[in-house]
BALOBA-1460 file (C-alpha; in Angstrom, 3 decimals):
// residues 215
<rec num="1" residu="x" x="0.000" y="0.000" z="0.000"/>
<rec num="2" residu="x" x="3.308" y="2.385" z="-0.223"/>
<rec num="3" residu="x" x="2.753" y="3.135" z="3.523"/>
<rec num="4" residu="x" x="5.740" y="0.960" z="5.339"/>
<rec num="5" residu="x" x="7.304" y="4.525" z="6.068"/>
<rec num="6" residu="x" x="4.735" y="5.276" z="8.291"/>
<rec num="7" residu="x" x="3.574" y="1.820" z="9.806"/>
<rec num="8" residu="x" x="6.216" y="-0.553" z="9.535"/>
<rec num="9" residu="x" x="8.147" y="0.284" z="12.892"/>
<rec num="10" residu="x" x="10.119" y="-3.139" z="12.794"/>
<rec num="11" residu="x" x="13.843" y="-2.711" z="11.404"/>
<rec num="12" residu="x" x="13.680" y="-7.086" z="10.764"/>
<rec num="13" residu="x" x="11.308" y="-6.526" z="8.170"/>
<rec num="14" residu="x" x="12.373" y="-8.291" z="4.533"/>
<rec num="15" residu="x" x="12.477" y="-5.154" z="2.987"/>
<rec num="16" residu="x" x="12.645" y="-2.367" z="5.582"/>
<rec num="17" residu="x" x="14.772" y="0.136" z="3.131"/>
<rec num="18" residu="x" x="11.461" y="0.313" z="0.511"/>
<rec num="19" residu="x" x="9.895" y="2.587" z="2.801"/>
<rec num="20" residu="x" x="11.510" y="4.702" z="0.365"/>
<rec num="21" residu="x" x="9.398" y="3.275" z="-2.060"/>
<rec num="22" residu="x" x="6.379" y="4.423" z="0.219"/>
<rec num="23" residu="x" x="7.876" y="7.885" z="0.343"/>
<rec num="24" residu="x" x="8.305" y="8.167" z="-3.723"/>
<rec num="25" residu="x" x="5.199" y="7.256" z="-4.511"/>
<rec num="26" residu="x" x="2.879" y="9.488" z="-1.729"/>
<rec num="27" residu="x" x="5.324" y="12.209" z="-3.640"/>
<rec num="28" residu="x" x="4.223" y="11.455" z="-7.160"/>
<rec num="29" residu="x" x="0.554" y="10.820" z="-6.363"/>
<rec num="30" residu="x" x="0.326" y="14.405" z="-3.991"/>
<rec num="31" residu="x" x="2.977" y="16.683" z="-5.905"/>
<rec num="32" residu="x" x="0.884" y="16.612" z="-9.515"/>
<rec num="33" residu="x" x="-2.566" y="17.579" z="-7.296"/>
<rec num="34" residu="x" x="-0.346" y="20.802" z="-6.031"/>
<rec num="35" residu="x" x="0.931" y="21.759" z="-9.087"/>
<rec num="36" residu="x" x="-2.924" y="21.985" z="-11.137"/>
<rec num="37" residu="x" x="-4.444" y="23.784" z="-8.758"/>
<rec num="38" residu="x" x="-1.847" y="26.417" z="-7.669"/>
<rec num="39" residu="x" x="0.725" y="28.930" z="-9.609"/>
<rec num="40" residu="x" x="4.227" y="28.119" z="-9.563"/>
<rec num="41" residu="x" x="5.419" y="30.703" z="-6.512"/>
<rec num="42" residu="x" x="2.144" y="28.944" z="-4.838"/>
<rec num="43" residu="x" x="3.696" y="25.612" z="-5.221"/>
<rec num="44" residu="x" x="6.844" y="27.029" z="-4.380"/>
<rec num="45" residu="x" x="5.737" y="28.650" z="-1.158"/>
<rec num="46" residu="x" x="4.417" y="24.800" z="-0.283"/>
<rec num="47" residu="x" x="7.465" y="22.993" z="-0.789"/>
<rec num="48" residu="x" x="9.417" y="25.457" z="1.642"/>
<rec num="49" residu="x" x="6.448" y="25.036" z="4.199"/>
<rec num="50" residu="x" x="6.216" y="21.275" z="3.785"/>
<rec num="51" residu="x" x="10.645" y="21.472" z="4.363"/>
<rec num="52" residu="x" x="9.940" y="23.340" z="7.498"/>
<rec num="53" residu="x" x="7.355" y="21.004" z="8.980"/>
<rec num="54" residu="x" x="9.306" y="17.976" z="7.981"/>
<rec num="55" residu="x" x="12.269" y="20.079" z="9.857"/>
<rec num="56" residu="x" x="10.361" y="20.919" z="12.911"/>
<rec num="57" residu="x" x="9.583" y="17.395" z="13.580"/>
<rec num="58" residu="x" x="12.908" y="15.492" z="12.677"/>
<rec num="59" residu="x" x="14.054" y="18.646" z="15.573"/>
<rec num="60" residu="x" x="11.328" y="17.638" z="17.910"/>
<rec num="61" residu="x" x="10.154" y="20.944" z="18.034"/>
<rec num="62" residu="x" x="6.565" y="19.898" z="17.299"/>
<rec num="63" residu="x" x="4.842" y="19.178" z="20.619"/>
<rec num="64" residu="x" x="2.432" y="15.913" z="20.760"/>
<rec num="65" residu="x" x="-1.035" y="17.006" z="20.294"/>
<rec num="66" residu="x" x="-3.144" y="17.006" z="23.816"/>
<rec num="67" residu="x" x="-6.498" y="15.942" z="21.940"/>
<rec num="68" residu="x" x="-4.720" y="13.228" z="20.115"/>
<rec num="69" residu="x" x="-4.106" y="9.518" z="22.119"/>
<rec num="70" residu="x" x="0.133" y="8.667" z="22.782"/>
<rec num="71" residu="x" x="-0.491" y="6.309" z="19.628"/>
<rec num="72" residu="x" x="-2.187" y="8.715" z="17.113"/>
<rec num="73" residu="x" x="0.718" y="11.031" z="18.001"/>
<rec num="74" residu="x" x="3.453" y="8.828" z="17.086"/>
<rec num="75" residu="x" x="2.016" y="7.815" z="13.700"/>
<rec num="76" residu="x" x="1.373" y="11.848" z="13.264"/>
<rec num="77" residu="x" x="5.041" y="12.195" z="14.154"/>
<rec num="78" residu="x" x="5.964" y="9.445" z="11.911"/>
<rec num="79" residu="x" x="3.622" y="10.593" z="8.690"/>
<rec num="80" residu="x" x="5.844" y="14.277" z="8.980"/>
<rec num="81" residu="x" x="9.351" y="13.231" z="9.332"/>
<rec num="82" residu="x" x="8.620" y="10.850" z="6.560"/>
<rec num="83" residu="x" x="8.531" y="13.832" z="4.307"/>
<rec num="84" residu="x" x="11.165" y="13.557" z="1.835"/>
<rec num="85" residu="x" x="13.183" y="16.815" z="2.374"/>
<rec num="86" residu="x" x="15.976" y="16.079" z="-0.273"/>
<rec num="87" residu="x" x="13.058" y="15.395" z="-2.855"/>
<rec num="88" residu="x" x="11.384" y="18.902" z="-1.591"/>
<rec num="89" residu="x" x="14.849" y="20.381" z="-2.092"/>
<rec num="90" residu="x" x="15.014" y="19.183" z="-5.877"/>
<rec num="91" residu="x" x="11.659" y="20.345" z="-6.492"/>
<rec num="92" residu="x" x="12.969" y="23.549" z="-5.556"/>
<rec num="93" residu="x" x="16.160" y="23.133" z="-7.869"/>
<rec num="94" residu="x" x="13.854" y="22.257" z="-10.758"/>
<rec num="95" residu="x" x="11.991" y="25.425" z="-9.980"/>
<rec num="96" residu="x" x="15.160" y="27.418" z="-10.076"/>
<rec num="97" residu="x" x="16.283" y="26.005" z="-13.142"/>
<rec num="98" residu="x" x="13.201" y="26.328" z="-14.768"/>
<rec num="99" residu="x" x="13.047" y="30.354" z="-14.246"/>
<rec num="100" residu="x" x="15.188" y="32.718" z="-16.450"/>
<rec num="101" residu="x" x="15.597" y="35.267" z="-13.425"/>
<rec num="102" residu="x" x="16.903" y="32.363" z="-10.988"/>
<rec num="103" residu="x" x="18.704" y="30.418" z="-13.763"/>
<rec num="104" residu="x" x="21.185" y="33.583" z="-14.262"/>
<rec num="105" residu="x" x="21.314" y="33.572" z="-10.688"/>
<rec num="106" residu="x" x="23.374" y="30.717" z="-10.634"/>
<rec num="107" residu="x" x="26.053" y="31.118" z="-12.942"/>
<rec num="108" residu="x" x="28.430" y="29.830" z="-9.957"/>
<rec num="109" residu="x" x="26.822" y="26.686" z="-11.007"/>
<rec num="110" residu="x" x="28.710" y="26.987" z="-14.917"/>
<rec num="111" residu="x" x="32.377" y="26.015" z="-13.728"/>
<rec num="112" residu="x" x="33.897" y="22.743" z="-14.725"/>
<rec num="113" residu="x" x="35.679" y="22.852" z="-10.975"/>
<rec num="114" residu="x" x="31.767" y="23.694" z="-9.393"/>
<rec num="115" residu="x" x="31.390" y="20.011" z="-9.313"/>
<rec num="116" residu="x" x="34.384" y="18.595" z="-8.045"/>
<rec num="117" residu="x" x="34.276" y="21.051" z="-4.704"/>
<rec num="118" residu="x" x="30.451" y="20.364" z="-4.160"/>
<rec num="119" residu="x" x="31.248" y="17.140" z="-4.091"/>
<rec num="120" residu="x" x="34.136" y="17.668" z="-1.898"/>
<rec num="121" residu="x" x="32.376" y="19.389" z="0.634"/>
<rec num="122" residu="x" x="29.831" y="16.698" z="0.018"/>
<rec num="123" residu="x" x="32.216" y="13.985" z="1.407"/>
<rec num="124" residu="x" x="33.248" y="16.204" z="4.372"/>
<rec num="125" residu="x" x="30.133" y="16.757" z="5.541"/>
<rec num="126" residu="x" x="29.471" y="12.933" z="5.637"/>
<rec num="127" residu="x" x="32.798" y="11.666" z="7.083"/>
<rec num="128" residu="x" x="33.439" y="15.000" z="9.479"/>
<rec num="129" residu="x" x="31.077" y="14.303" z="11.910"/>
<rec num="130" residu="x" x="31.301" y="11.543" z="14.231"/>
<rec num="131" residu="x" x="27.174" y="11.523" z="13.856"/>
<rec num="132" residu="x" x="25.219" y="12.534" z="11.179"/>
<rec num="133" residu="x" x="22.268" y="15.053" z="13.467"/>
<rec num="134" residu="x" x="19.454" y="15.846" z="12.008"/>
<rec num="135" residu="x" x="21.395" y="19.479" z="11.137"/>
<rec num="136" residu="x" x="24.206" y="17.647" z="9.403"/>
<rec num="137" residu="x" x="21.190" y="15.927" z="7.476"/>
<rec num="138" residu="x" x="19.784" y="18.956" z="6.267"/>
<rec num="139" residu="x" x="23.572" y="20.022" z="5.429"/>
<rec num="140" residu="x" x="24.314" y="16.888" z="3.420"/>
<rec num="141" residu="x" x="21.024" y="17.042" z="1.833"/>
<rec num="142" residu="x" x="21.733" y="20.747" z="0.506"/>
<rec num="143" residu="x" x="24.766" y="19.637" z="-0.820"/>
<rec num="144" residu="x" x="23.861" y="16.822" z="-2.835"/>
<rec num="145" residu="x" x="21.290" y="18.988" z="-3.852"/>
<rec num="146" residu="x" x="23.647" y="21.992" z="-5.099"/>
<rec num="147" residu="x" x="26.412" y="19.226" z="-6.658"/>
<rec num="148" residu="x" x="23.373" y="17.580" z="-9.065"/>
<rec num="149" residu="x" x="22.540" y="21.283" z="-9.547"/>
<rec num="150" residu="x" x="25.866" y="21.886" z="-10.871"/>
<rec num="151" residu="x" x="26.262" y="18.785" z="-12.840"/>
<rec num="152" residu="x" x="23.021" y="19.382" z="-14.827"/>
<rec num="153" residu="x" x="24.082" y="22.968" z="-15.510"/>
<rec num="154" residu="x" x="27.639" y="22.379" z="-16.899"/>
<rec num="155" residu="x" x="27.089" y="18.704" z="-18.054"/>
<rec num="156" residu="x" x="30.797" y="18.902" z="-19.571"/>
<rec num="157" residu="x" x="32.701" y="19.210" z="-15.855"/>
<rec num="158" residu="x" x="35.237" y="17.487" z="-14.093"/>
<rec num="159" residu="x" x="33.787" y="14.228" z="-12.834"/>
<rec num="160" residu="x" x="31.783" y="13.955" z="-16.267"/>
<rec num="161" residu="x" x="34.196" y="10.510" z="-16.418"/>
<rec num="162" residu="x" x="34.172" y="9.663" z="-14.015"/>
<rec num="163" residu="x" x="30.288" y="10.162" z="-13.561"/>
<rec num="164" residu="x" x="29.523" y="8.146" z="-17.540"/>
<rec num="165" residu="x" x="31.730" y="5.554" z="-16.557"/>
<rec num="166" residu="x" x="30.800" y="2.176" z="-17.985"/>
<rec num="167" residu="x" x="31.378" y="0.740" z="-14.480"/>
<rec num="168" residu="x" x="28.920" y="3.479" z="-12.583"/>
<rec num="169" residu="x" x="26.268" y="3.173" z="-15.629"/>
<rec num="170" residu="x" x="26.212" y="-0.211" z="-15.060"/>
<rec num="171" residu="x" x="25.865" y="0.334" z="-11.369"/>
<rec num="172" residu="x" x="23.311" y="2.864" z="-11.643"/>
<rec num="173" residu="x" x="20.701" y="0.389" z="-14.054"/>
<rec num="174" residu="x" x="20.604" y="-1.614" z="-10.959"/>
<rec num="175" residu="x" x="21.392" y="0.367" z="-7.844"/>
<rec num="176" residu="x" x="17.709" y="0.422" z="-6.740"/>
<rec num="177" residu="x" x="17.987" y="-3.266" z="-6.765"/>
<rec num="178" residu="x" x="21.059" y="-3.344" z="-4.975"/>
<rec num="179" residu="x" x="19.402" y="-1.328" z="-2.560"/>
<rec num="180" residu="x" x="16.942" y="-3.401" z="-1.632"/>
<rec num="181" residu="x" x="18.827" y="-6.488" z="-1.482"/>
<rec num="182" residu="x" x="21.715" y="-5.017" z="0.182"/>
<rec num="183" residu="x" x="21.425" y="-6.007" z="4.278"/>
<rec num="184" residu="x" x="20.593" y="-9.399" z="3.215"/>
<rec num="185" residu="x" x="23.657" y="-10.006" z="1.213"/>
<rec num="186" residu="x" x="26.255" y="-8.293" z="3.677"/>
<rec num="187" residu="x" x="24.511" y="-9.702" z="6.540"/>
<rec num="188" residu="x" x="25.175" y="-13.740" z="5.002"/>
<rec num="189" residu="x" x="28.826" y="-11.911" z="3.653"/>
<rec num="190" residu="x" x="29.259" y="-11.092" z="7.666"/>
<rec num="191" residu="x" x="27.826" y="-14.573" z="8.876"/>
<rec num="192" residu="x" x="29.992" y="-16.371" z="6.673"/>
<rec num="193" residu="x" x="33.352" y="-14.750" z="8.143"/>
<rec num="194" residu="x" x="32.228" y="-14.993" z="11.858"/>
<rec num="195" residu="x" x="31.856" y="-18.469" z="11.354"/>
<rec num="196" residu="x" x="35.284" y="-18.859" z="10.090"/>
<rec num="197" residu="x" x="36.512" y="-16.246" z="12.420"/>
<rec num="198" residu="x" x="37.582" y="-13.541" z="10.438"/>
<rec num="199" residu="x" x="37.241" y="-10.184" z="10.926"/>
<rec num="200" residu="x" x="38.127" y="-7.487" z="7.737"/>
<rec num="201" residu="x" x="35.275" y="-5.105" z="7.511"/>
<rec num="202" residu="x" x="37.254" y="-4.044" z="4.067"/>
<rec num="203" residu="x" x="37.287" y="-7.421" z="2.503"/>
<rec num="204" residu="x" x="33.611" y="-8.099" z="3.719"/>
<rec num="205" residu="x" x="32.259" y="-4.821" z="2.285"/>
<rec num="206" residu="x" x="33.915" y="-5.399" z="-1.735"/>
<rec num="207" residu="x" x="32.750" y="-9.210" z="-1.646"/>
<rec num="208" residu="x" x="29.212" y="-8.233" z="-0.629"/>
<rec num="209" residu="x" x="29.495" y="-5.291" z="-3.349"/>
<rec num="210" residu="x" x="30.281" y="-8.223" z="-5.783"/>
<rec num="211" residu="x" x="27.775" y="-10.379" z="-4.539"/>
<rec num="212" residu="x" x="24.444" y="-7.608" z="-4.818"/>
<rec num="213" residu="x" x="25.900" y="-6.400" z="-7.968"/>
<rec num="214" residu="x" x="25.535" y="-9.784" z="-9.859"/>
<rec num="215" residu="x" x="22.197" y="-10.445" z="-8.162"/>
């Protein structure tokens, strides 16, 4: 029913990571409604409010609501940080790119280098911090937004390469299937080398990489 992101609370469920799944699809079935019935700064104006509720309550900062039972609260709580703020952020990119005025606005987007430092500051803001918070989220999630940014404006950049690989197209046809089918590999991968009492995180991670991919 595309609703394991806001009911499935178990993390031993077969396929706990397609609550993603659930969260693409109440996107595609809501986002068209928005866009027929309001102008483009009106859709605009509800992507930035739907970012700041989805904000509010990955920050806690939404208090439990007194009329509401301890149960309907904590599926409310789960139905709004189950908003998709990197999606909301793209929206917002395709906006931008999609107006002349904001287009020219971000020229600093044109540089073959642009790329190669967003993505820089991409990695840095992933391995920095010894825990990704909720504000390094939001961080990491503007970043990756502003590095696709800047390799859709200046296609011919840096990483380009790297980026139309044969080896990463290949990975990318089936890295939603990989996705899915990821904890089940490592996890037999990890069983596998306990049993034999080994221990090479390293080793473990590149044959369960092998492993998904040909699955």
């Amino acid at each position: 029913t595309y609703t394991s992101n806001w009911f499935v609370v178990n993390n031993s469920a077969i396929f706990v990571l397609a609550w993603t799944l659930a969260t693409e699809e109440q996107f595609y079935f809501l986002w068209p409604q928005i866009l027929k019935t309001m102008t483009r700064r009106g859709a605009v104006f509800v992507v930035i409010f739907i970012i700041i509720i989805n904000q509010l309550a990955i920050f806690k900062e939404i208090d439990p609501l007194s009329f509401l039972t301890e149960t309907h609260n904590f599926y409310l709580m789960r139905v709004l940080t189950s908003i998709s703020t990197p999606i909301c952020l793209g929206v917002l990119l395709a906006f931008g790119f999609n107006s002349k005025y904001f287009y020219d606005k971000l020229f600093f987007l044109k540089y073959k280098i642009t790329s190669t430092i967003l993505f820089s500051v991409l990695l840095l803001c992933v391995f920095i911090p010894k825990e990704l918070t909720p504000a390094w989220m939001f961080v990491v999630n503007s970043c990756m937004m502003a590095f696709v940014g800047s390799c859709v404006y200046k296609e011919r950049h840096y990483l380009a390469k790297i980026l139309y690989s044969k080896v990463l197209f290949q990975i990318g046809l089936v890295s939603y299937g990989m996705y899915l089918i990821q904890i089940h590999c490592f996890y037999a991968v990890r069983h596998i080398f306990l049993s034999l009492h080994w221990e090479n995180p390293d080793f473990e991670f590149f044959i369960s990489l092998g492993i998904i991919f040909m699955i």
